[in-house]
KEFI-409423 format. One record per atom (N, C-alpha, C, CB): x, y, z. Coordinates in steps of 0.05 Angstrom, whole numbers, plus 5000, padded with zeros to 4 digits. Glycine has a CB too. Example, Ala and Ser with C-alpha at 12.3 -4.5 7.8 and 13.67 -1.06 7.14 Angstrom:
526448865156;524649105156;526449345156;522649115181;525749555142;527349795143;525850015157;528249885114;
END
This chain:
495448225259;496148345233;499048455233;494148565226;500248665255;503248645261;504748585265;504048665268;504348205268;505748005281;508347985266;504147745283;507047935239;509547865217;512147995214;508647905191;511048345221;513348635210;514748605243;511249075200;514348555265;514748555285;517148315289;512248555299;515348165278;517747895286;519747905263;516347545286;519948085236;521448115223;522648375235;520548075199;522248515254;524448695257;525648605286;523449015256;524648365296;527148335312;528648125310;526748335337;528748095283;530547895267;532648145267;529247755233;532148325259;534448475248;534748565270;534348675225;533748645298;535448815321;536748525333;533249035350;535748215338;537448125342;537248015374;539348295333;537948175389;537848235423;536548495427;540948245438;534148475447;532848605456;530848765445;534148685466;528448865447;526348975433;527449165413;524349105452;525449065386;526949245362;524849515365;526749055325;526849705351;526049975343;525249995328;527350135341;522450125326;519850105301;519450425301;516249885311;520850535274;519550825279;517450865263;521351065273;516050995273;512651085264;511951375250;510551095294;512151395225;511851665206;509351615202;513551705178;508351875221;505052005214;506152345204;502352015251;504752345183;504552645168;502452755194;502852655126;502752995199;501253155232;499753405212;504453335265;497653265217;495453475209;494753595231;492753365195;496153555264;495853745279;494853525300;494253995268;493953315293;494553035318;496252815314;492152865324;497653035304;500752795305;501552615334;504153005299;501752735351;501952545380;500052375375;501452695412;496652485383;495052335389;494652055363;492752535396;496052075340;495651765320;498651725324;494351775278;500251875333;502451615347;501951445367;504851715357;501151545388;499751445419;498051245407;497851695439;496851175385;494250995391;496650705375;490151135369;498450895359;500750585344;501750515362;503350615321;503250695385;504950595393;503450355420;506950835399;500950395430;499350295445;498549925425;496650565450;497850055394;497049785388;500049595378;494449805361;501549655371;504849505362;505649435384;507349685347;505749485408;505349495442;503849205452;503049795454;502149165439;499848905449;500548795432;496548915452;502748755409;502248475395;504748385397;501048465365;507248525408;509748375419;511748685435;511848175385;513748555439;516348665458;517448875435;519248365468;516749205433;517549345424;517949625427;516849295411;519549775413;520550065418;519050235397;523850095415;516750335396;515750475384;516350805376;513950415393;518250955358;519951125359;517951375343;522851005346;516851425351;515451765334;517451935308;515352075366;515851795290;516952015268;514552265256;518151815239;514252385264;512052665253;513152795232;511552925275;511952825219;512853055198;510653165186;514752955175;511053505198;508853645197;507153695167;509653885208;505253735165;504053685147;505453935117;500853685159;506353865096;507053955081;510854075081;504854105079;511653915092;514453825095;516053635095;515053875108;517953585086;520253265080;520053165096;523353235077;520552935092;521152745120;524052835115;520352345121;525052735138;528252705144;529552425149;529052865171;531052335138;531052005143;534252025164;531351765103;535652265176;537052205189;536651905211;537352455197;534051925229;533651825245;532851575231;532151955262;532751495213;532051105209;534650925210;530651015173;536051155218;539750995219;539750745244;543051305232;537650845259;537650775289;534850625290;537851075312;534150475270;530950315270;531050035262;528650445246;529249845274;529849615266;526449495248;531149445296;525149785241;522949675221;522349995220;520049415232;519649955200;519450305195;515650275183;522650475160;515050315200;511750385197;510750545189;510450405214;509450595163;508250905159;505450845157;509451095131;504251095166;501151075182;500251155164;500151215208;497151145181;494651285161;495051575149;491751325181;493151715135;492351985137;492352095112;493852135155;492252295093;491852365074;494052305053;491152595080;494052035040;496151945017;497752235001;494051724990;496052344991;497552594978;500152644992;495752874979;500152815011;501052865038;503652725047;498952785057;503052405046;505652245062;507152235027;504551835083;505952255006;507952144980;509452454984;505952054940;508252604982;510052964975;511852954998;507753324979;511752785022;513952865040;515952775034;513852805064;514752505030;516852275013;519152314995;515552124995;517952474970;519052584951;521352634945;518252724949;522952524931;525752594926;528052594948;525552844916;526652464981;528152454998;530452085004;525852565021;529151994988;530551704988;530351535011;533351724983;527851505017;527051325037;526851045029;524751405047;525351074999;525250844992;527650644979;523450864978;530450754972;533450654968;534350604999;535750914951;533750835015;534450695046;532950435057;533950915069;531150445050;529750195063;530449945046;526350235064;530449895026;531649745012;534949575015;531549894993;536449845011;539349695023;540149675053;541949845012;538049805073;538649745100;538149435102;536749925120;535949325093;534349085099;532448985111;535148965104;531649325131;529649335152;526949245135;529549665167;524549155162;522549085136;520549335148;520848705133;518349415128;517249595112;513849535129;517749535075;512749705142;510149635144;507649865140;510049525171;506949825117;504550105118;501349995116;504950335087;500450265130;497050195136;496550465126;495650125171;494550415108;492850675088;494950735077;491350955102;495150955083;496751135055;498951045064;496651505050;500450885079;502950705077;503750485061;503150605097;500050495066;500950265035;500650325012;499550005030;499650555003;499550644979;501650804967;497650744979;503450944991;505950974976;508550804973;506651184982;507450524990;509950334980;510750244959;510050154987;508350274938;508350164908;511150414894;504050214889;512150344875;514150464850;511850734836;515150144820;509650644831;507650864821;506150734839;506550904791;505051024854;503351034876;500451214862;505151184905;498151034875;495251114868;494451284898;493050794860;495151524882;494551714923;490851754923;496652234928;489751824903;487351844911;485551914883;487352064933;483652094886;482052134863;479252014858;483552054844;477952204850;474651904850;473751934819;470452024878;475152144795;473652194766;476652134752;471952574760;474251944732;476051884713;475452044688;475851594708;476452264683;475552404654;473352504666;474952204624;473152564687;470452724691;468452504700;469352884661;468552254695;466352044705;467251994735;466451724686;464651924759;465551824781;466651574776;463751824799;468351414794;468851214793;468451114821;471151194782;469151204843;468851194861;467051374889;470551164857;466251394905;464951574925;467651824933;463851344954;466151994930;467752224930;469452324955;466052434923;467952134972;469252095006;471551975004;467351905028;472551874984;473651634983;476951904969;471451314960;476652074953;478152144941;480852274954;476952254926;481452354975;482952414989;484852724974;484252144995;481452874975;481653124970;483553184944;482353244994;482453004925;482553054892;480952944881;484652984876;480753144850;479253054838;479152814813;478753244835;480452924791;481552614781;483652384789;482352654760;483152254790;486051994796;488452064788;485951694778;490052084818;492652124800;494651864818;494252534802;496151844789;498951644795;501151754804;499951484773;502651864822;504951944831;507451714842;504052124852;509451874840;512151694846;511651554875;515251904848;511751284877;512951264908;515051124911;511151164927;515550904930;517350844952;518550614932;516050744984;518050464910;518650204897;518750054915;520850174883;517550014931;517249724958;516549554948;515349714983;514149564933;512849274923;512449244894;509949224935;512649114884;512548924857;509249094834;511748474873;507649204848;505549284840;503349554858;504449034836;502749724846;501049924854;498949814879;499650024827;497749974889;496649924907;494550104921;498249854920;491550024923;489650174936;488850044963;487250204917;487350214982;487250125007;483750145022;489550315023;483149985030;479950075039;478249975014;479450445043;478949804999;477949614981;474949644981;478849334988;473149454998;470249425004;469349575019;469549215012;470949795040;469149945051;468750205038;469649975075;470650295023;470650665011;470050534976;475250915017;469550284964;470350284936;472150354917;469150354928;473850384932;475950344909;477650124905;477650534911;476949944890;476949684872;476249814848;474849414880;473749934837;473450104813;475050314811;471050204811;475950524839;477850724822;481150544807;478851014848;481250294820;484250254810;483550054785;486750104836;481049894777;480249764748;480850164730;475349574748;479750294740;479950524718;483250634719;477450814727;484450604741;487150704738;489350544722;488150724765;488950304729;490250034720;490550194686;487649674725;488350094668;489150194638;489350514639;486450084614;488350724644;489150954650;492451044644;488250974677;493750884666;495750994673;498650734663;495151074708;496950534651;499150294637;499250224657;501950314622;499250204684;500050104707;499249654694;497550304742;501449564698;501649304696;500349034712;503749304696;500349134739;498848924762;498149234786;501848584781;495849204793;495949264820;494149174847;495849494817;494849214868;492049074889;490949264894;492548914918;488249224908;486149434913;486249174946;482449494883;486249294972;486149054997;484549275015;489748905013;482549005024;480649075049;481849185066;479348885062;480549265085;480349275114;481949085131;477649225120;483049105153;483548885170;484648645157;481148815182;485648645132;486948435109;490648565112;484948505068;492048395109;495148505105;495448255083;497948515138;497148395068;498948295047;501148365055;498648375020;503248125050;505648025062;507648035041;505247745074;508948175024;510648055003;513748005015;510748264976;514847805003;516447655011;518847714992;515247385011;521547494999;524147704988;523447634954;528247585002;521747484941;521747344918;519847554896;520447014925;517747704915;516747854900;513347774907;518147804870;512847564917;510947424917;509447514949;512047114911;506247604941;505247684971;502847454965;504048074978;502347395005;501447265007;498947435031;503247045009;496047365029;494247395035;493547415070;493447225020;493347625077;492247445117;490647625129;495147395146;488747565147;486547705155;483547685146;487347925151;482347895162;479047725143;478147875131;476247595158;479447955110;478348135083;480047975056;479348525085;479348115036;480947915015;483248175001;478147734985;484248094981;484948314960;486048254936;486748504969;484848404920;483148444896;485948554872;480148724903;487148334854;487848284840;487048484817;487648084842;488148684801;487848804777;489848784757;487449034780;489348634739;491748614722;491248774686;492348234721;492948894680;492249104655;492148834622;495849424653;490548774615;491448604589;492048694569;490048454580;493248564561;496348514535;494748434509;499148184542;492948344513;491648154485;488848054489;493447854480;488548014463;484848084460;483047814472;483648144419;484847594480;483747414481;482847304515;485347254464;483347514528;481547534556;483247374585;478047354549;485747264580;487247124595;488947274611;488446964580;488447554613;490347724628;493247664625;489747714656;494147504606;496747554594;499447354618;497147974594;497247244632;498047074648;497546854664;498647154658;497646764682;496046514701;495446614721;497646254709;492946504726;491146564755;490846344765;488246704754;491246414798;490946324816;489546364841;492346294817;489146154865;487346334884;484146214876;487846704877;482146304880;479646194886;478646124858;477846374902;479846304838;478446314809;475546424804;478246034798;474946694825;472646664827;472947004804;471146614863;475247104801;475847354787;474147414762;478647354780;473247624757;471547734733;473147974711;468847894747;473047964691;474448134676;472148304664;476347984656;473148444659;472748744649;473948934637;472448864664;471849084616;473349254587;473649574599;470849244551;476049734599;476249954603;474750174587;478449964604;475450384590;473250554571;474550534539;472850944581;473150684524;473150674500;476450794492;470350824490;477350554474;481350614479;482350534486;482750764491;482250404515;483150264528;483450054525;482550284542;485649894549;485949654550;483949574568;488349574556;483449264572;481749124595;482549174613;481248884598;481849024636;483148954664;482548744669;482649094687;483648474682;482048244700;482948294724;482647934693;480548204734;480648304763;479447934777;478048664770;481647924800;481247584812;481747734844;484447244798;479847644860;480847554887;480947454903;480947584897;483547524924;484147234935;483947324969;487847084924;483947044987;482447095008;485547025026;479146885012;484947005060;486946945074;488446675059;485846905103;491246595062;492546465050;492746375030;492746375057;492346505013;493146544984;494546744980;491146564966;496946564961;497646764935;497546884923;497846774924;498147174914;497747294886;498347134866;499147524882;497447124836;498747024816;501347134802;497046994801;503047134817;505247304807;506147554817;504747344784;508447674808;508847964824;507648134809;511648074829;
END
């Protein structure tokens, strides 16, 4: 699953094992979930795994990504890694450096432009298992990183949230977003376009434009996707997904 961000960051170091720094927000085992990255990015090629911590409810500092040749941000409470984030310009640095971008859990949920950090009530309705909410209560959409082309939820089929982001999707106007399994990576590429890998799928939400049920665009991928009417007000959503090597339909 690392192979891809790995071999794309030693495109950019070039000669000799690239520098991968690793931002875990430290709820107080900050070493111990660096130690287990730097152990697994370790077994899947030739690399420098660089500790970035930032204690829980404080900025990151991006002095040190001057000196990185990819930039990993880890698991742990989404709220948390977006507020560190915040207004510090990680996501303009990562962009015009050219380094590439790898997040797992709430890494990947604040790579999106509007980031889905957590939440399980929509208006007061569950949408999701409350385990799942990452210590809030309604859904909220906050700023993140603009990395990818569309919003993004994580833990798809095992925590349910595929339903909290069908309710966020019209909620929040959000335009496309993915909801991706477990053990699944999505790959987006310099075009805008992600492509599918691993053995989980992920789950296509697109907000519709018009009454006539076509999600306002072309689908692709298995065609096995089901659509669905938001609450009362709202727009729809179609929701399609796609498995290892496939395409999204679009960015």
């Amino acid at each position: 699953m690392h192979g891809p961000f790995l071999r794309a960051a030693s495109a950019v170091r070039g000669v000799g094992a690239p520098r991968v720094g690793c931002v875990v927000v430290d709820e107080g085992d900050g070493g111990e979930q660096f130690a287990r990255w730097d152990a697994v990015l370790r077994s899947v090629g030739d690399c420098e795994p660089v500790p970035l911590l930032v204690p829980l409810g404080e900025r990151f500092d991006v002095g040190p990504l001057r000196d990185l040749d990819g930039l990993l941000v880890c698991g742990g409470l989404t709220p948390a890694y977006q507020e560190s984030f915040a207004g510090v310009g990680i996501g303009a640095w990562v962009r015009e450096s050219g380094i590439p971008y790898a997040g797992f859990s709430a890494g990947a949920a604040v790579a999106a432009r509007r980031a889905v950090v957590g939440g399980w009530l929509d208006g007061g309705t569950p949408v999701c298992p409350e385990d799942s909410a990452e210590d809030l209560g309604e859904i909220e959409v906050r700023d993140g990183l603009g990395l990818v082309p569309f919003a993004v939820d994580v833990h798809a089929a095992q925590w349910g949230t595929l339903a909290r982001l069908t309710a966020a999707v019209p909620r929040f106007g959000l335009a496309h977003a993915v909801a991706v399994d477990e053990n699944t990576l999505l790959e987006v590429g310099p075009d805008g376009r992600a492509r599918v890998a691993g053995l989980g799928r992920a789950h296509s939400v697109r907000l519709l434009t018009n009454g006539n049920g076509d999600g306002n665009g072309n689908s692709s991928g298995n065609g096995n996707g089901n659509e669905s009417e938001g609450g009362s007000g709202r727009a729809g959503v179609l929701v399609r997904s796609f498995s290892a090597g496939e395409f999204l339909d679009g960015p």
